[in-house]
N, CA, C and O of each residue as an XYZ file, in Angstrom:
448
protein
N      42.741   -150.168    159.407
C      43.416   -150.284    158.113
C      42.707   -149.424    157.082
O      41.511   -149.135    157.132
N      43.240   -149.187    156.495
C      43.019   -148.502    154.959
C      41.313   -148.877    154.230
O      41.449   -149.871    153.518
N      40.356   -148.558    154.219
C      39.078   -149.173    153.358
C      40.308   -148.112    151.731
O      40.720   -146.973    151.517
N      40.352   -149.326    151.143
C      40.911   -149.065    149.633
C      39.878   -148.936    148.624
O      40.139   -148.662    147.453
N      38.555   -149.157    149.124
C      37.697   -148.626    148.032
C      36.373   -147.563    148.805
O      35.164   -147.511    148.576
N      37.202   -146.846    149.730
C      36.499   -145.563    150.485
C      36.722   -144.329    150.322
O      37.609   -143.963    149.552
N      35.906   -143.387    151.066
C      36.920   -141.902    151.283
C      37.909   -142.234    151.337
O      38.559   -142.041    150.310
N      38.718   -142.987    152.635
C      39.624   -143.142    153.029
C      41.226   -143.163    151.939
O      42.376   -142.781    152.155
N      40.293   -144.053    150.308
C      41.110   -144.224    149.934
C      41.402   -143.072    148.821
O      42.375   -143.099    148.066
N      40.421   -142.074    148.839
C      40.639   -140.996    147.814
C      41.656   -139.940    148.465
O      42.431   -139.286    147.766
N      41.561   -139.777    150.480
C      42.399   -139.122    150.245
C      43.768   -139.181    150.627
O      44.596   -138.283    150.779
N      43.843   -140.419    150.753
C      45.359   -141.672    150.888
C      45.688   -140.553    149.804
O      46.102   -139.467    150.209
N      45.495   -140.807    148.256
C      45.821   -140.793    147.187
C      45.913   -139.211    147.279
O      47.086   -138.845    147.355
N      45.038   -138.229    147.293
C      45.251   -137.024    147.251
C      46.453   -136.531    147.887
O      47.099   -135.556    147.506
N      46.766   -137.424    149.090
C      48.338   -136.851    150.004
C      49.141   -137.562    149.330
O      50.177   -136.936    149.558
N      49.454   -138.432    148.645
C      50.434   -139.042    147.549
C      50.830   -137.944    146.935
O      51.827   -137.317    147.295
N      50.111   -137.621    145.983
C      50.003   -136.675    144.837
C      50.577   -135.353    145.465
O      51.636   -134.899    145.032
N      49.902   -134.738    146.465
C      50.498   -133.778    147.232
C      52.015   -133.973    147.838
O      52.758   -132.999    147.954
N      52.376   -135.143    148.172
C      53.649   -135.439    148.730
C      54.347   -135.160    147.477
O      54.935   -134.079    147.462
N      54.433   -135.964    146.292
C      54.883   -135.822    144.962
C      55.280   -134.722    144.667
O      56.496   -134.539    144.620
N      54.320   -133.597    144.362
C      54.153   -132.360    144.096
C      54.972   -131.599    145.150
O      55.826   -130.846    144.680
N      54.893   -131.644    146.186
C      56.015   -131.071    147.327
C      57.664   -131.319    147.061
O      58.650   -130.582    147.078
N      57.473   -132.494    146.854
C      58.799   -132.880    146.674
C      59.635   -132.746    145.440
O      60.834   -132.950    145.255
N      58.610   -132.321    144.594
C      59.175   -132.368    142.620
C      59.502   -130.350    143.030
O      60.354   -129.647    142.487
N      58.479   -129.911    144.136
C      58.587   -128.253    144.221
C      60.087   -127.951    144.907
O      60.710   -126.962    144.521
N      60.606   -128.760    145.853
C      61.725   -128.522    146.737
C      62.830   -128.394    145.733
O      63.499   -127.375    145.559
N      63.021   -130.138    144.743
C      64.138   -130.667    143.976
C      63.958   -129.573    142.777
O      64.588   -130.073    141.846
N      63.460   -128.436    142.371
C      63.246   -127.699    141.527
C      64.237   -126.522    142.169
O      65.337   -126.082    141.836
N      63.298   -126.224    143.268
C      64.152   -124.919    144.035
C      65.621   -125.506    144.395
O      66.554   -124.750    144.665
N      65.707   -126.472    144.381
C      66.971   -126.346    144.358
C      68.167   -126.195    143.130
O      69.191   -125.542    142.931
N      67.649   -126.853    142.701
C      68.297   -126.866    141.433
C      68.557   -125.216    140.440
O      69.490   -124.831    139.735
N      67.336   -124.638    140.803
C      66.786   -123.232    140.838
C      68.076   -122.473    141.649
O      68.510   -121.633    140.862
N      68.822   -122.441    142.856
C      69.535   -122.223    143.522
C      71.043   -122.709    143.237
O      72.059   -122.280    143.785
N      70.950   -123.688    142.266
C      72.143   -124.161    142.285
C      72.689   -123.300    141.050
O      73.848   -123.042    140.723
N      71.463   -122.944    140.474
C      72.291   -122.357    138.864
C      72.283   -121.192    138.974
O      72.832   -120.581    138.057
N      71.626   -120.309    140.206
C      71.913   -118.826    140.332
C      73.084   -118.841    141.352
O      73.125   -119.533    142.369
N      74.022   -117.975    140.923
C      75.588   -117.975    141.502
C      75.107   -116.350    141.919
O      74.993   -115.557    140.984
N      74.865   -115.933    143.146
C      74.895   -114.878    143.525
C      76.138   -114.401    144.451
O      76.219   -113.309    145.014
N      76.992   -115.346    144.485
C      78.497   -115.057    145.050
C      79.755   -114.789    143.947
O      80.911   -114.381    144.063
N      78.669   -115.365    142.491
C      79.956   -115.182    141.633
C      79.429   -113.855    140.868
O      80.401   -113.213    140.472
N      78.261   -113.273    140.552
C      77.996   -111.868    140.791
C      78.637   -110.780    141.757
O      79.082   -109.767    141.217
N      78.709   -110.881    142.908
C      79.576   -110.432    143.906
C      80.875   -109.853    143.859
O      81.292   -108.749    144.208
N      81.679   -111.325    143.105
C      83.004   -111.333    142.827
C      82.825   -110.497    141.657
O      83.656   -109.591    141.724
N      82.191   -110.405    140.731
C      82.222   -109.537    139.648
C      81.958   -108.627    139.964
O      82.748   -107.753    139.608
N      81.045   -108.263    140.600
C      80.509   -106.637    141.007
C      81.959   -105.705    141.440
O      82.209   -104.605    140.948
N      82.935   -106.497    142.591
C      83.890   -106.284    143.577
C      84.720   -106.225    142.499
O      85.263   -105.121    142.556
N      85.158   -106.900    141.426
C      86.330   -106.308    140.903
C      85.742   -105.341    139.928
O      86.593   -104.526    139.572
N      84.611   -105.163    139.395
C      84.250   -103.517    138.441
C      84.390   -102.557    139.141
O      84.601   -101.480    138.584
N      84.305   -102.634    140.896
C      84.067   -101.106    141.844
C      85.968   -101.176    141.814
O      86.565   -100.183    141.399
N      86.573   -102.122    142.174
C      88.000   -102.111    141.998
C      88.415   -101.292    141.160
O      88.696   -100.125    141.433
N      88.540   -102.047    139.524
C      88.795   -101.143    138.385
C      88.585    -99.534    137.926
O      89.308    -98.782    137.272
N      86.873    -99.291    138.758
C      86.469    -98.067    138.740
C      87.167    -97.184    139.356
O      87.300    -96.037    138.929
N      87.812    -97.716    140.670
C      88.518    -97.077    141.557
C      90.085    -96.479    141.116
O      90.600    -95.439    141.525
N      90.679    -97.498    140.133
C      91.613    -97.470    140.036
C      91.827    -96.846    138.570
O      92.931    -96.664    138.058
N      90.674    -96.571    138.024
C      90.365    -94.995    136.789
C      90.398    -93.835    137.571
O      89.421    -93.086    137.593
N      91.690    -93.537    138.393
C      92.045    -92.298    138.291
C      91.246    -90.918    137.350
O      90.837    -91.085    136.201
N      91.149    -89.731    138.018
C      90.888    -88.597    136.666
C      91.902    -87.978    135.973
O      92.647    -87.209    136.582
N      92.035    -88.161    134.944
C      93.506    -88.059    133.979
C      93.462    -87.417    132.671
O      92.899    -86.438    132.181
N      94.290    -88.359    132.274
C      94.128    -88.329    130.717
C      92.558    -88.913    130.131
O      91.844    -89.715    130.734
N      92.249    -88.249    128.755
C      91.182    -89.105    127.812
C      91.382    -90.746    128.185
O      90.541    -91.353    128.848
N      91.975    -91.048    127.934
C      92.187    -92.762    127.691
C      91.198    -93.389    129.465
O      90.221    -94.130    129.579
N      92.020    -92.678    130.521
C      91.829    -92.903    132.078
C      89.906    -93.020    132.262
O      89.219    -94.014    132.497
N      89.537    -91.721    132.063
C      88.319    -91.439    131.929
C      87.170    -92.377    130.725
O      86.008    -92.746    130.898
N      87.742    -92.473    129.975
C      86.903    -93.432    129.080
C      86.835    -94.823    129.854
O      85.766    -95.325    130.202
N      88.168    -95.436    130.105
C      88.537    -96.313    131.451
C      87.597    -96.591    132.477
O      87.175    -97.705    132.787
N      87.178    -95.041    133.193
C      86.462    -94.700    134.128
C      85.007    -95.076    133.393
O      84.257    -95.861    133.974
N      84.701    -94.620    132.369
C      83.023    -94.479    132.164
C      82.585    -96.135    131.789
O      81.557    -96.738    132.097
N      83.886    -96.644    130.939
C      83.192    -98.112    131.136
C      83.255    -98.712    132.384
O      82.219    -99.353    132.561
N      84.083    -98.795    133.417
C      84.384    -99.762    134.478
C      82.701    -99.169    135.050
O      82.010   -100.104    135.452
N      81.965    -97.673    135.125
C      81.056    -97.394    135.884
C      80.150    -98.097    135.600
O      79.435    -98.700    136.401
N      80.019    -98.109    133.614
C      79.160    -99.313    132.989
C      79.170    -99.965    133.383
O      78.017   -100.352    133.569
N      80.198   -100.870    133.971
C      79.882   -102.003    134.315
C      79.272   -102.432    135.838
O      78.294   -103.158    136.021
N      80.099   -101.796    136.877
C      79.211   -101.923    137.753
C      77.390   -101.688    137.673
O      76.410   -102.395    137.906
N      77.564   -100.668    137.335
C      75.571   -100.160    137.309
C      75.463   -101.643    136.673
O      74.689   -102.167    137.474
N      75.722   -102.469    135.875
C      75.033   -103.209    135.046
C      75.139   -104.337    135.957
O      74.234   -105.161    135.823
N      76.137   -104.624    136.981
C      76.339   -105.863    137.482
C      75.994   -105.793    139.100
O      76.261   -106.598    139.992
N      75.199   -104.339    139.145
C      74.500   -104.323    140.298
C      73.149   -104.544    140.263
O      72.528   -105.009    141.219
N      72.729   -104.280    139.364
C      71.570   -104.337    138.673
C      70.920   -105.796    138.718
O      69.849   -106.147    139.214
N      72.086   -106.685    137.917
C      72.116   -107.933    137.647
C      71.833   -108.257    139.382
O      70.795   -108.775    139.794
N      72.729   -107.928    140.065
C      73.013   -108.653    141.619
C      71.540   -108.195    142.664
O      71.284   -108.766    143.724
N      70.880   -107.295    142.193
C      69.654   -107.290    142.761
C      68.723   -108.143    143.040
O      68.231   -108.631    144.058
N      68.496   -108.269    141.198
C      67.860   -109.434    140.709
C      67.982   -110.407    141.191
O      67.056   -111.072    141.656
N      69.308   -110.752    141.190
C      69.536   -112.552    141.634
C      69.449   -112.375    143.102
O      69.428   -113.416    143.758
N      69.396   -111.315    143.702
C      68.988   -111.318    145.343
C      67.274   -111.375    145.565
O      66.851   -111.832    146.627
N      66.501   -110.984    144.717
C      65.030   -110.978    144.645
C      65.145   -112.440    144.044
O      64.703   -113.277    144.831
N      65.527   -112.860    143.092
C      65.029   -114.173    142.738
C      65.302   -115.049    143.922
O      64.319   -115.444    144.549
N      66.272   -115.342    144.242
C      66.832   -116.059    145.566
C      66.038   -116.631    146.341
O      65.674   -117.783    146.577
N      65.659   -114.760    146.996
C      64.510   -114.580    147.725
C      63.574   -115.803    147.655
O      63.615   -116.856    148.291
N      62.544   -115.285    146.511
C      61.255   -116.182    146.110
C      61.928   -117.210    145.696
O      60.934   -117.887    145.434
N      62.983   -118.034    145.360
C      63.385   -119.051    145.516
C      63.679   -119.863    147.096
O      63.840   -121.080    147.188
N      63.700   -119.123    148.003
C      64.017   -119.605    149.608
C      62.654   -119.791    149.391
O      62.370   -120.978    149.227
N      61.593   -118.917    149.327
C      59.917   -119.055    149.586
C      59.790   -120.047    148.954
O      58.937   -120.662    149.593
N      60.082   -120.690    148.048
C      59.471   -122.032    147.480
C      59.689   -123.234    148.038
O      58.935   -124.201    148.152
N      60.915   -123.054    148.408
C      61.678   -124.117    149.161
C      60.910   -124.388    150.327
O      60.590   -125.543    150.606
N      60.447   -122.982    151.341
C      60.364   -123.288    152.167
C      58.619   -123.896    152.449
O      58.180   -124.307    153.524
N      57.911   -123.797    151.219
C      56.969   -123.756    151.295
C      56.790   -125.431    150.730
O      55.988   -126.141    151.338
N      57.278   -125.796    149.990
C      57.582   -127.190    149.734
C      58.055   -128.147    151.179
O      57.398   -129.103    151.589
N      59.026   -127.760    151.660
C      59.719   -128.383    152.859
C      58.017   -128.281    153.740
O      57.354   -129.317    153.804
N      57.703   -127.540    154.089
C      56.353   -127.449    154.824
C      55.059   -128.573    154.319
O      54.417   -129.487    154.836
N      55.137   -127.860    152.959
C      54.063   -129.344    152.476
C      54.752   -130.716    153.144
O      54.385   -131.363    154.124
N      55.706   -130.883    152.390
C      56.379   -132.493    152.512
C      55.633   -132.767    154.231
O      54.682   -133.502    154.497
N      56.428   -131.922    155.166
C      56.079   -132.130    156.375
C      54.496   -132.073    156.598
O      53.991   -133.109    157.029
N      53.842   -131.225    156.408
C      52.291   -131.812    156.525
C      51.634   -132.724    156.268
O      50.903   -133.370    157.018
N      51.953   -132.928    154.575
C      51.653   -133.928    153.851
C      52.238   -135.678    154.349
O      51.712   -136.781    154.197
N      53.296   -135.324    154.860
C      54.024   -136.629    155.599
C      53.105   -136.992    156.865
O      52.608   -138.113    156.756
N      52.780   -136.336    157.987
C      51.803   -136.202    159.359
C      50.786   -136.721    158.989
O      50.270   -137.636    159.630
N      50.130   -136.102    157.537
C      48.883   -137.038    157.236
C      48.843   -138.351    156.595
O      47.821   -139.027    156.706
N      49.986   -138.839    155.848
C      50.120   -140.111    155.318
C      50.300   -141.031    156.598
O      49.674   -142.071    156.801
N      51.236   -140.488    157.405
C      51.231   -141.292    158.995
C      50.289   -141.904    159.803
O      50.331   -143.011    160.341
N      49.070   -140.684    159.830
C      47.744   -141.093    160.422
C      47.050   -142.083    159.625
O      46.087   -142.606    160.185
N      47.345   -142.502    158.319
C      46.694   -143.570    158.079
C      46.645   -145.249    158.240
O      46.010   -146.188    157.761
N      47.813   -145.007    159.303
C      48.124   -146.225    160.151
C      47.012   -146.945    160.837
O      47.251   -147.935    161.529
């Protein structure tokens, strides 16, 4: 059993705290994941290359047409990078949390 006033019981408590901390790191990344929409970037990106496409070379009006729709892609590819790098180091947190939990869980076990 447990000595509650030993080592034993400092590092009971240290894998608490660590479990805690794992688990406050996961429910973050997710939430982190839930508010970056990198599919609704996508959909935006896909209809600026659309529009761009469909600025013909023409008249003044067509071409001005053309130079913003290009604006916009460059800007919403740009954007879509980003939220692919953040993502990224957002999966790494996750996955690095999910790992604690699981370690941190193996050792709360052994104190059976």
């Amino acid at each position: 059993m447990l000595n509650l006033f030993g080592d034993d019981y400092g590092s009971f408590y240290n894998d608490v705290k660590d479990l805690i901390k794992h688990k406050y790191d996961l429910l973050t990344a997710d939430r982190k994941l839930d508010m970056l929409s990198v599919s609704e970037l996508e959909e935006k990106y896909l209809d600026a290359v659309t529009k761009e496409e469909q600025c013909v070379k023409g008249d003044e009006p067509k071409r001005a047409a053309r130079r913003i729709a290009q604006a916009e892609v460059e800007k919403l590819g740009t954007q879509m990078k980003a939220a692919r790098v953040a993502q990224g180091e957002i999966e790494r947190c996750k996955n690095e949390a999910l790992q604690g939990i699981e370690s941190t869980t193996q050792r709360l076990l052994s104190y059976k």
